[in-house]
C-alpha positions as CSV (number, residue, x, y, z in Angstrom):
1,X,6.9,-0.6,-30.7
2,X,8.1,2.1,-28.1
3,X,10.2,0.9,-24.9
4,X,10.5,2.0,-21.6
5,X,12.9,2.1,-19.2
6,X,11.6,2.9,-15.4
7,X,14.5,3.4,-12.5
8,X,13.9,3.0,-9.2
9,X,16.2,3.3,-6.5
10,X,15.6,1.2,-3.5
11,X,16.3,2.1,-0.3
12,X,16.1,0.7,3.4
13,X,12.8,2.6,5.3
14,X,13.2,5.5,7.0
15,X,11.7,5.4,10.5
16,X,8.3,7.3,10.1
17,X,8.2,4.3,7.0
18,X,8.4,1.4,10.1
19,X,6.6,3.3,12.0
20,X,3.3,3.5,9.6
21,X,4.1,-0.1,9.0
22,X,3.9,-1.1,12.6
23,X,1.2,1.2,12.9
24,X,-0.7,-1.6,10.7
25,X,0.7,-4.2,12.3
26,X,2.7,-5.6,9.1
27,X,6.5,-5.9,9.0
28,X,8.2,-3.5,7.5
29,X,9.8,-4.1,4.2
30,X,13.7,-4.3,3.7
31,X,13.6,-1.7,0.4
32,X,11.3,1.0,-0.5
33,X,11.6,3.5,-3.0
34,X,11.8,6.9,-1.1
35,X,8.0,8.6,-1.2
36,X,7.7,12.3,-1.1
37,X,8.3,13.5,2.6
38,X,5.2,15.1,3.1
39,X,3.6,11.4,2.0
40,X,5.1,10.0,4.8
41,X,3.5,12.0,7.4
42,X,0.4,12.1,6.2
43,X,-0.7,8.6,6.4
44,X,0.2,8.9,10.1
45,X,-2.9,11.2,10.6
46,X,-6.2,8.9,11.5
47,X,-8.6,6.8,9.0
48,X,-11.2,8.9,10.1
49,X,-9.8,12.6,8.7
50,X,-11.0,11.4,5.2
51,X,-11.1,14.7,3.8
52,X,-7.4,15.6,4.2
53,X,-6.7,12.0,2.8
54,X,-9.1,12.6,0.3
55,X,-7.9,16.2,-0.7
56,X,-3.9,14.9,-0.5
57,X,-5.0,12.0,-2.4
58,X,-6.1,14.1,-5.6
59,X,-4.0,16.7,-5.5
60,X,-0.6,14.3,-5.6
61,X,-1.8,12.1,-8.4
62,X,-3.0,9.1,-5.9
63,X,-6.2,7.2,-6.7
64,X,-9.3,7.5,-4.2
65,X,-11.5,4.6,-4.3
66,X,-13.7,2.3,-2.2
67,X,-11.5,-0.7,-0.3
68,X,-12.7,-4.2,-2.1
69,X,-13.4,-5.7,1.5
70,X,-15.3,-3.1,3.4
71,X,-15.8,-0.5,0.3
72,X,-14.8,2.2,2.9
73,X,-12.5,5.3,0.4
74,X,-9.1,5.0,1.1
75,X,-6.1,6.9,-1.2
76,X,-3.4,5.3,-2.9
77,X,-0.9,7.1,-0.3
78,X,-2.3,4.9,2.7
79,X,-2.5,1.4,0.9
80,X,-0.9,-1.1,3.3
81,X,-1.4,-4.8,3.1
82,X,-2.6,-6.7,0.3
83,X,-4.7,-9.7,-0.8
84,X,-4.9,-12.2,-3.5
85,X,-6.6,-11.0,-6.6
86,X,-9.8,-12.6,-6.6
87,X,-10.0,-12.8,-10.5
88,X,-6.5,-14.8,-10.5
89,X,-6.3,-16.3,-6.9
90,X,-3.5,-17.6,-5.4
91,X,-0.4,-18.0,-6.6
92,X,-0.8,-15.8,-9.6
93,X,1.5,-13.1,-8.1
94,X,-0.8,-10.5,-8.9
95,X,-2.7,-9.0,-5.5
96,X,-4.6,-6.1,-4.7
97,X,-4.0,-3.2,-2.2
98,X,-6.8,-2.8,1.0
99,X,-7.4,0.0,3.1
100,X,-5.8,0.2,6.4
101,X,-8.0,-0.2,8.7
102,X,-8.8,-3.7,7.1
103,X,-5.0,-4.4,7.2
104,X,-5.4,-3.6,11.2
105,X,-7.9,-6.3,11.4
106,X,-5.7,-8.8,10.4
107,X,-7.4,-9.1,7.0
108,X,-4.2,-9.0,5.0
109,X,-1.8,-11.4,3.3
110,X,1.9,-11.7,3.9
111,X,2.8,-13.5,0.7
112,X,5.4,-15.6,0.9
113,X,7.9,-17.4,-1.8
114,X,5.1,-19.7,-2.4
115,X,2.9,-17.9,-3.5
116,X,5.1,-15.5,-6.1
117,X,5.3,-17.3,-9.4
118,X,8.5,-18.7,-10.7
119,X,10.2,-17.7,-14.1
C-alpha cells in the first residue's frame, strides 16, 4: 500500500483574496494556501468573459463544468461558496463547490461547527 504525504502551507489572504471574497459576498477565510498570482486576478474579471475563464481554466489544470444549481460553466479557479452534498446531506462534512454568481445570490452555505462531523 503506497502513502502520501501532501504539505500545505497556510497562510492569512492576501487582499485581492478578501477582495474576491467580498466580491461574493462571503467572509473571507482566516488561512488559504497561496494560489498562483495570476489566479488571483483572474477571477476578478466578470462571469460573463467565459472564454478567458474557460481558456485559463484548461490550460492551469482547473476543471470546467456546469454549476449543480443553475448548470451555467464555471472553472475550478472561480469556485466560491459551497452547499451540502445532496447525496450525503447535512452534516456529512462533505459539500460541493457552486459557481459564483449563485454564491452572489445568496444560494450558498456558511457551514458552521455543527455541521462538520466530529472524530
Amino acid at each position: 500500500m503506497a502513502r502520501y504525504q501532501v504539505t500545505l502551507t497556510m497562510r492569512p489572504p492576501s487582499w485581492i483574496e478578501r477582495l474576491w471574497y467580498r466580491s461574493l459576498g462571503i467572509r473571507p477565510p482566516l488561512a488559504c494556501c497561496a494560489p498562483k498570482h495570476r489566479e488571483a486576478w483572474v477571477r476578478l474579471l466578470p462571469q460573463a468573459w467565459t472564454r478567458i475563464h474557460e481558456r485559463y481554466a484548461r490550460t492551469n489544470g482547473f476543471f470546467w463544468l456546469p454549476c449543480v444549481l443553475c448548470s451555467r460553466p464555471y472553472g475550478g479557479h472561480q469556485s466560491g461558496g459551497r452547499i451540502p452534498d445532496p447525496e450525503y446531506g447535512p452534516g456529512s462534512g462533505r459539500s460541493i463547490g457552486i459557481c459564483p454568481r449563485c454564491t452572489r445570490r445568496g444560494r450558498h452555505i456558511e457551514l458552521g461547527d455543527e455541521d462538520c462531523p466530529t472524530i
